[in-house]
C-alpha positions in Angstrom: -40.3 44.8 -65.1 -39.3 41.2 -65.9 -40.7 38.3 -63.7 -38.1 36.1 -62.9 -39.8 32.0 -63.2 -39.4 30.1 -60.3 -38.6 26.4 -60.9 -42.1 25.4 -59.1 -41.3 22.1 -60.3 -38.9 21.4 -58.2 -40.0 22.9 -55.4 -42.9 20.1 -55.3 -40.6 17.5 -55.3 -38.5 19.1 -52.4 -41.6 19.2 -50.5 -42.7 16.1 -50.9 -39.6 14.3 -50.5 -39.9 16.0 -46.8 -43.1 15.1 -46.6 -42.4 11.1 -47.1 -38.8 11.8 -44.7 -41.5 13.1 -41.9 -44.1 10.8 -42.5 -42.0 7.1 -42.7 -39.3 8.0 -40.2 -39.0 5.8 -37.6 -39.2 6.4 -33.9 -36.2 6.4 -32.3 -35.0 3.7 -30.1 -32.3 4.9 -28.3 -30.8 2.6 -25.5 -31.0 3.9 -22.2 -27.5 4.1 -20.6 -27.4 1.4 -17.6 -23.8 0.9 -17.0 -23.7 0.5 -13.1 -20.5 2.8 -12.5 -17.7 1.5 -9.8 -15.5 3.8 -7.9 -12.1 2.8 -6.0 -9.3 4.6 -4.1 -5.2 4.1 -4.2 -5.3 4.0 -0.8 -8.5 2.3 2.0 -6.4 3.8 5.2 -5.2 7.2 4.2 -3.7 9.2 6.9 -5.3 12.9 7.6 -3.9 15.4 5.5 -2.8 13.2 2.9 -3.6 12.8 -0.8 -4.6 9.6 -2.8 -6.1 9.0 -6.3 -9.9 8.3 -6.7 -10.4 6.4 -9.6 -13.7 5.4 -11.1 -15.3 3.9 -14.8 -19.0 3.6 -16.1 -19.9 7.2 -16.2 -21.1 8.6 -19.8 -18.7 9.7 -22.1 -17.9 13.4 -21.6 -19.9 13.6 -18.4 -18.7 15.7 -15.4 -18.1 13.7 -12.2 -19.0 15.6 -9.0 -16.8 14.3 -6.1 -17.6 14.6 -2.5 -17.2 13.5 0.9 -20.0 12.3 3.3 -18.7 15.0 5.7 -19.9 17.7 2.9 -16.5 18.6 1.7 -17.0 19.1 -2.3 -13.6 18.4 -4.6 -13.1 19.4 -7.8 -14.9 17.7 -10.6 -13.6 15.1 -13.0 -15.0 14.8 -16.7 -15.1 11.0 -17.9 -13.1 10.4 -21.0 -14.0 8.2 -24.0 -14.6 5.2 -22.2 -16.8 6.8 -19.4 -13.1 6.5 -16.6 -11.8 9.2 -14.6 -8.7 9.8 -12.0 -8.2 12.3 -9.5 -5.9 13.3 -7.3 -7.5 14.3 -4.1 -6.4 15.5 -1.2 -8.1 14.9 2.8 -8.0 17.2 5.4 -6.0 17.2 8.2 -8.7 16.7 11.0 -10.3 14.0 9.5 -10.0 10.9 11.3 -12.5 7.2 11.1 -14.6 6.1 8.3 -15.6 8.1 5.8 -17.4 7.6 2.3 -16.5 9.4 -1.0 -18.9 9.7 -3.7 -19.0 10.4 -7.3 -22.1 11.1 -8.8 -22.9 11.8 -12.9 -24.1 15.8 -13.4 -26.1 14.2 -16.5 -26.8 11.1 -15.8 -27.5 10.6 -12.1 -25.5 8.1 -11.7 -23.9 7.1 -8.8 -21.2 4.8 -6.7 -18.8 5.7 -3.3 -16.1 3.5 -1.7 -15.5 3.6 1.9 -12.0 4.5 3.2 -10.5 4.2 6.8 -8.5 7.9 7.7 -5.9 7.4 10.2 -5.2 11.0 12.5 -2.1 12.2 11.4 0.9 11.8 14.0 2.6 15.0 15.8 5.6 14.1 13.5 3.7 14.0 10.4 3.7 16.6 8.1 2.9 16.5 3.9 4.9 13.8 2.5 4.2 14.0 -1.0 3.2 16.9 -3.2 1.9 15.5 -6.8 3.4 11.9 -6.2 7.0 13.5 -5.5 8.3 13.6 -1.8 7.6 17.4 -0.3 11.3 19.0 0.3 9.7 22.8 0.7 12.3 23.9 -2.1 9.5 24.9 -3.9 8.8 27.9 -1.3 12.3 28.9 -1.3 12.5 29.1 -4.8 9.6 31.2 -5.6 10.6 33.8 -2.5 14.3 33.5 -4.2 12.8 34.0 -7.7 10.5 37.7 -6.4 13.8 38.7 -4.6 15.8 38.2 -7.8 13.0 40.1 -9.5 12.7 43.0 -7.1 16.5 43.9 -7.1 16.7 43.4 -10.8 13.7 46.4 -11.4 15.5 48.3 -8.5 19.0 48.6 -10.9 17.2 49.4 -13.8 15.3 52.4 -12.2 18.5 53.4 -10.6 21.0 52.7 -14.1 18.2 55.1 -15.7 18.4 57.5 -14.1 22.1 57.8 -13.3 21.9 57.4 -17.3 20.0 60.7 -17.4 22.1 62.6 -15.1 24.9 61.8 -17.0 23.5 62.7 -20.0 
């Protein structure tokens, strides 16, 4: 049986040319990330139950923000973009009343920063008047109980049109 020659040649070279890439390499020096990161809110003197946007910047890139209140009331997480800035709507609850502090803190980084906002109670009269920025009309509700209605009668002709179709047949 033939022996097929290995180029041992270049093999050496290969090794040594890792050898030198090991041996010279430099440590690395990478900078420690010490942006300070800033919070703020749309809004200092919410009212209970409302919603306002909780901005903040000088998070890492790509991070995911945990935000919370200092009552223990968790909100969904934000993910920094690009420049290390995220905005999120959030809304409070309706018995919250006085000062409160919310807080975003990095999941990687362990960074942290919190503003301080002011909740007014909410008002006998008061009920949600905005949904998403838009005012809060309740059409929404109709139209999805309008929309399952529409849907229910729709599937009741067919089963019926089927099987007059069949008894016709």
């Amino acid at each position: 049986m033939p022996r097929i020659k290995r180029p041992l040649g270049a093999l050496i070279a290969l090794f040594g040319v890792i050898i030198a890439v090991t041996a010279f390499a430099g440590q690395a020096n990478a900078a420690p990330y010490t942006t300070q990161p800033t919070t703020s809110v749309s809004d200092q003197t919410p009212a209970a139950g409302s919603s306002l946007k909780f901005c903040g910047s000088g998070f890492k890139p790509g991070e995911t923000v945990t935000i919370s209140l200092d009552n223990g009331t968790h909100f969904p997480s934000a993910v920094a973009d690009s420049s290390g800035g995220f905005c999120e709507a959030i809304v409070l609850g309706v018995s919250l009343t006085g000062p409160h502090t919310i807080t975003a803190a990095g999941t990687s980084s362990g960074a942290t920063s919190s503003v301080q906002i002011q909740i007014a109670g909410v008002s006998a009269s008061a009920g949600p008047t905005t949904v998403g920025g838009l005012p809060f009309t309740g059409a929404a509700v109709v139209g999805i109980g309008s929309l399952a209605v529409l849907l229910l009668l729709g599937g009741a002709l067919m089963v019926f049109a089927g099987r007059r179709r069949k008894v016709n047949a």
